[in-house]
N, C-alpha and C positions, 0 to 999 in steps of 0.2 A: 504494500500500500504506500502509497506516494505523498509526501506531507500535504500534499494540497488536498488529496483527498481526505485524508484524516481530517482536515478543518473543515471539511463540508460537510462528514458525516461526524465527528466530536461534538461535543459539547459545546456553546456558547463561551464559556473562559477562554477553551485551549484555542479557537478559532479567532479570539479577540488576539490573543497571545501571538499566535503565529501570522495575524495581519498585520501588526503593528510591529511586532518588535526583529523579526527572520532579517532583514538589510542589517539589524543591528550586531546581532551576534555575529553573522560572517565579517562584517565590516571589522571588527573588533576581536578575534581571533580564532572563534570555530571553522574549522575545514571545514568547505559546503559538503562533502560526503558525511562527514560525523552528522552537519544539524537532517540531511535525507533520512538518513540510521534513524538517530534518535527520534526522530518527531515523525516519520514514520509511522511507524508501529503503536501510536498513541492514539486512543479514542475517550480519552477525559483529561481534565487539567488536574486531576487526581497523580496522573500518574507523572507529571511535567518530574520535580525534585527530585523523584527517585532514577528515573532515564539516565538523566543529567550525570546526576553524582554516579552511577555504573560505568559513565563513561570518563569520564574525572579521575575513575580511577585506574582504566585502561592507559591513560597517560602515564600517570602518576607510576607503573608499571616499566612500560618502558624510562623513564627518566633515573627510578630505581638501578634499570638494567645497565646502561649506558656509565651512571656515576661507578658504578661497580666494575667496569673495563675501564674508566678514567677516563672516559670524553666528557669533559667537565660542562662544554660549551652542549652540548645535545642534551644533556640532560636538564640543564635549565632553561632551553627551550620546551623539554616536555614537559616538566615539572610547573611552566608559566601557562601552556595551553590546559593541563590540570585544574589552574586554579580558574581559570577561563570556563572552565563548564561548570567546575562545582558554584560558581559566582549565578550562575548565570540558571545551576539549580534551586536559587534561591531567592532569587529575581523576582520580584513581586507574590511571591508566592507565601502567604499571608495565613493561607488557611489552618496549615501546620505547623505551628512554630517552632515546635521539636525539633520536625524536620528542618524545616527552615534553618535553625541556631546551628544544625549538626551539619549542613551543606555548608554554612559559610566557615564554620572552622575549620572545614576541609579544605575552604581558598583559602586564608589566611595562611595555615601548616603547607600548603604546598607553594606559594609564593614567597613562603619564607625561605624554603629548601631552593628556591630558582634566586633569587636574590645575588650571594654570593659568585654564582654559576654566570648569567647573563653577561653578555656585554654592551654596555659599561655595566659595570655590577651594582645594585640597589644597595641603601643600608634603612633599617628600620628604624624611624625614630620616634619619640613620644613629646608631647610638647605640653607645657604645662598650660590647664585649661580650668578655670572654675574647682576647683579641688580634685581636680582628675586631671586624664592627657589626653590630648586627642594623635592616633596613631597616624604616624605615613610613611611615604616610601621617598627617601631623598637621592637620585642620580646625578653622575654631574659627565660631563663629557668625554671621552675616551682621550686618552692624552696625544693621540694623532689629530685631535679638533684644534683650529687653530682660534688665537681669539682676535680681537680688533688691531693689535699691535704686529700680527703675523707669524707671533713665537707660538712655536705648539705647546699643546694645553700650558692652556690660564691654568693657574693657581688657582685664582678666584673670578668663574664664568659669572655669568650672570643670568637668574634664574625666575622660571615660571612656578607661580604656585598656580597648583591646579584643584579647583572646586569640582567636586560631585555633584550627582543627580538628585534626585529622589533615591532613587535605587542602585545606584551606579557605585561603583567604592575602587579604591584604590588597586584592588588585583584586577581591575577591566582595562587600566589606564597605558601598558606598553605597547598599544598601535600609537594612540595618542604621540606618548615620551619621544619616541623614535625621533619622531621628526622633531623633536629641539633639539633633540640631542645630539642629533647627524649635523644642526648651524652650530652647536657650540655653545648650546643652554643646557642649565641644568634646569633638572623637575621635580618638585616638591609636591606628588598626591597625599593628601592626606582627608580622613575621614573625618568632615564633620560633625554636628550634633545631627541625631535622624538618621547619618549615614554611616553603612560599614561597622565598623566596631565601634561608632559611638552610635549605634542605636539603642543600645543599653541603658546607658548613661543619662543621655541626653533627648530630650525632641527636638524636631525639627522647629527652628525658629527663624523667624522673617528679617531680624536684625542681625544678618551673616554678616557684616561688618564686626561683629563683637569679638566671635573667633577669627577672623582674618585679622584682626587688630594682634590679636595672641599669636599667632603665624607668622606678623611680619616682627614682632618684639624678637621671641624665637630666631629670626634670620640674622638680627642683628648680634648673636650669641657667636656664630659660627666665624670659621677663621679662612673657609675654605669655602666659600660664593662670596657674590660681590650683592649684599642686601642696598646697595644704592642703583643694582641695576634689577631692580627685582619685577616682577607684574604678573597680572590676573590672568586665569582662562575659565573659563566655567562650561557645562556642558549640560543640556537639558534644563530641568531646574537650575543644575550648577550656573547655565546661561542670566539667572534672572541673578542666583548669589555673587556669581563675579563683579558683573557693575554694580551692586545695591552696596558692594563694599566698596569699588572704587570709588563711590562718589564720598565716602567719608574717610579712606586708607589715601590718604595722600602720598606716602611713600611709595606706590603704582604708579611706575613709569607706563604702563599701556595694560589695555584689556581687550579680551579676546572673550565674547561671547556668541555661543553656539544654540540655537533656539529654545532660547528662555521665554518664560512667560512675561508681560508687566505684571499682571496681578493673577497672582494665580487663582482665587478665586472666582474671579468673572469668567477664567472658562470652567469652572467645576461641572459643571453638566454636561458639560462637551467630553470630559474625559472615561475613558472607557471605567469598566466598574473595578477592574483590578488595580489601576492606577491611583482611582480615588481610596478605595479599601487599604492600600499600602502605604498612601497619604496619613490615613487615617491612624493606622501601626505606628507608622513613625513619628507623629504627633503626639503620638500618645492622648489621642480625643477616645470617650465612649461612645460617641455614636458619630452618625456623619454627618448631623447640623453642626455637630462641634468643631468636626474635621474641614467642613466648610465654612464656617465662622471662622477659622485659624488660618484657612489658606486665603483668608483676605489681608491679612496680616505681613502676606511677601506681597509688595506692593512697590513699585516704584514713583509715585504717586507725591509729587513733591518732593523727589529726590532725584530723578534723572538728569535735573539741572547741574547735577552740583558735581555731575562726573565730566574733570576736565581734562583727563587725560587722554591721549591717542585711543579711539576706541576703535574694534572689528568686530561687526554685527554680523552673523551667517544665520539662515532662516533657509527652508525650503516651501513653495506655493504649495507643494503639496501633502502639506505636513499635517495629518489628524487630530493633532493633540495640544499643537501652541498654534493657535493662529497667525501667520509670518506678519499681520496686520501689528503685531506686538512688536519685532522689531522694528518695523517703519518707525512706529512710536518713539521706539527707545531713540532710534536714530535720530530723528527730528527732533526732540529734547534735550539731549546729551548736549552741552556746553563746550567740549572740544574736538578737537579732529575725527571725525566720522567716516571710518568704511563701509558700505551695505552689503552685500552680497545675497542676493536675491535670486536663488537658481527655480528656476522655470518648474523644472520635474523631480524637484528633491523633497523629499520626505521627512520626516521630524529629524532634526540633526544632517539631514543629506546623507546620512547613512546611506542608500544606494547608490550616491553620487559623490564619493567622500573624495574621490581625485578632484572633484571641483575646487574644494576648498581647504583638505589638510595641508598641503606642503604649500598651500597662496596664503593662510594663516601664519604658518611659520617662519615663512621668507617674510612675512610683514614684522612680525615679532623679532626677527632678527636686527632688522632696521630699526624698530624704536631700540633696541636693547643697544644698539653701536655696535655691531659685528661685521662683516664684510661679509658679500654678495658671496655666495658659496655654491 
């Protein structure tokens, strides 16, 4: 059975699931033959997390095999494609939180094992947050990257902190990374409140400025980036978190948002039911007048003004979920230099058309950060 059929004849969730989100995961590191496999063979969204994590740990298998013959570098490629399913078993998937809890510490333990291994290699860090930390994953450039002066590897590059989804977390983020990291930026993912490992902790809250504030303190710690060349990227949600923080984290040299909502709120009924339900998780609301009361709350709304940094706006026309009408906005309000990007046939994120705008986001980002044409 062919995933497309599985969503004709599945259940309403798994057929939402595989409309919306199939550009996303290939685009972001599943083999299209794994997501045929997996989604497949599926006729309820019952069966989604468990799929997933079966095959999570077929990686995880080989990545095993490989570190064990000392191919250091294949095994944190498989070990990275691991954490990539088991992320992605747990991916709005709200119903079973067992489940749920038990797929995401299978990404986390296998993107810790890839870490080390990748190149450039990742380090794990924790930053201090409200009486806790909020986790991430800090890279910095391979020491063959060169930086603006033409000596290979800076000491100290100059780096992207990168904001989450809704749902999105920091083991989803090395399609992303690549491409700064190929100009000679480093990448700071780390999991906000709501997101990844701080869904625990924390809910999702509208003033992401509060934690990026803690994020950019954190950078100024470090001996080894340059926190004067530092800036925003945000993604989905993270799209609405990035600028809501640049317009008060003045230390953002530029931002980079990728179809964020203005107010997330206004489109709550537009949003499919697994979106708003895992909205709701992460809010930590009891019901979903609550959960929709709260997503009025991420609001740009007398704040768009006040981002005056170099901004890059990406939206797709044919995006289900944020209306691309949101970026226009954001654009049109933003107080300083404004990119639109507006692609005709792209989808939430341009997930299906991610050559349009990954590596034209990063060559831009390279330019505000002072690096050379590369």
């Amino acid at each position: 059975m062919t995933a497309t059929h599985a969503a004709s004849q599945g259940d309403p969730q798994l057929r939402s699931a595989l409309a919306h989100w199939a550009p996303r995961l290939i685009a972001n590191g599943i083999p299209l033959t794994d997501f045929q496999d997996v989604t497949g063979g599926m006729t309820a969204w019952s069966d989604w997390c468990r799929a997933w994590v079966a095959r999570g740990e077929v990686h995880e298998a080989l990545g095993e095999h490989d570190l064990a013959q000392g191919h250091r570098l294949s095994a944190g490629e498989h070990f990275s494609r691991a954490a990539v399913c088991h992320h992605f078993a747990k991916f709005v998937f709200v119903e079973d939180i067992d489940q749920m809890r038990s797929a995401h510490a299978k990404a986390v333990a296998a993107r810790l094992k890839a870490l080390p291994l990748i190149d450039p290699p990742g380090e794990r860090v924790e930053i201090p947050f409200q009486g806790n930390t909020l986790k991430g994953e800090l890279r910095k450039p391979s020491a063959r990257r060169s930086d603006a002066s033409g000596k290979a590897g800076s000491a100290r590059p100059p780096i992207v902190v990168m904001c989450m989804g809704l749902d999105s977390c920091k083991e989803e983020m090395d399609a992303y990374e690549r491409n700064f990291l190929e100009r000679g930026i480093a990448t700071l993912a780390f999991d906000g409140p709501g997101q990844g490992e701080g869904e625990s902790e924390f809910a999702i809250q509208g003033d992401y400025e509060v934690p990026v504030r803690a994020v950019f303190d954190w950078l100024q710690t470090r001996t080894d980036i340059d926190p004067e060349r530092a800036a925003l990227w945000g993604v989905s949600l993270g799209g609405y978190y990035a600028p809501r923080a640049a317009a008060f984290e003045k230390r953002a040299r530029a931002c980079i948002a990728l179809s964020g909502p203005y107010n997330m709120g206004a489109n709550w009924d537009g949003l499919p039911e697994l979106t708003r339900r895992a909205f709701q998780v992460r809010a930590k609301c009891a019901t979903d007048d609550a959960a929709r009361h709260h997503a009025h709350t991420l609001s740009l709304e007398g704040v768009a003004g006040d981002i005056t940094c170099p901004l890059f706006i990406v939206a797709g026309k044919q995006d289900r979920l944020i209306p691309w009408q949101d970026a226009e906005r954001l654009a049109r309000e933003a107080s300083g230099p404004v990119e639109l990007l507006l692609v005709e046939d792209g989808n939430h994120v341009v997930n299906n058309r991610a050559y349009r705008y990954r590596t034209q986001t990063a060559d831009w980002m390279a330019a505000q950060l002072g690096l050379p044409k590369s």
